[in-house]
N, C-alpha and C positions, 0 to 999 in steps of 0.2 A: 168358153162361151159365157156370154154377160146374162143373167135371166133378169127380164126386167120384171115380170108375174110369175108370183109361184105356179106351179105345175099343175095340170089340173085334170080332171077324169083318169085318175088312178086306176089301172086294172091290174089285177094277180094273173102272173102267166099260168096257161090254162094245163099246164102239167103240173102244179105246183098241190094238186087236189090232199094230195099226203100230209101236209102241214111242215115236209120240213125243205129246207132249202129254196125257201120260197121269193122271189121279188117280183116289185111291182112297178109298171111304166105307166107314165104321166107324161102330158104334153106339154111341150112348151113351144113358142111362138116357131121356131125354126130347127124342130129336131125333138127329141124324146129326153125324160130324167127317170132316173133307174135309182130305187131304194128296196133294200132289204123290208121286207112283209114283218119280221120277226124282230126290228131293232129299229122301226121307223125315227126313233128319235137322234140316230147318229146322221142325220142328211140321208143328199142323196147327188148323184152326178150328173153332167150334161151331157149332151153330145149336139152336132150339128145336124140337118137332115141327111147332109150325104154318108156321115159319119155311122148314122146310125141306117139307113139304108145298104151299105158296104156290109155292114154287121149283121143284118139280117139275111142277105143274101151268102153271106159264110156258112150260116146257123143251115140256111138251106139246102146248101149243098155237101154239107158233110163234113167239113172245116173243122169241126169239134170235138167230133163223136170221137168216143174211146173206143 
């Protein structure tokens, strides 16, 4: 995914309250960018909206969890 504006309205995931293991999503024109809270200077990635709708929808239903 091409980003033509950086990312913008950064939020820390709201489980993230502990300080470690944390990142944060930002928007971008068609889809969300995901950067580490704790190393914001190494970037960060894209995804498309469906990409990251799919992604969300895993998180939700248990996809993850240990």
């Amino acid at each position: 995914m091409t980003v033509e504006h950086e990312p913008e309205n950064w939020r820390k995931a709201s489980r993230s309250q502990n300080g470690s293991a944390c990142v944060e999503v930002g928007r971008v024109a068609d889809g969300a960018a995901v950067r580490d809270t704790k190393n914001r200077a190494t970037g960060y990635f894209t995804t498309t909206g469906p990409q990251w709708a799919a992604f969300l929808g895993a998180i939700k239903t248990g996809r993850y969890d240990r």
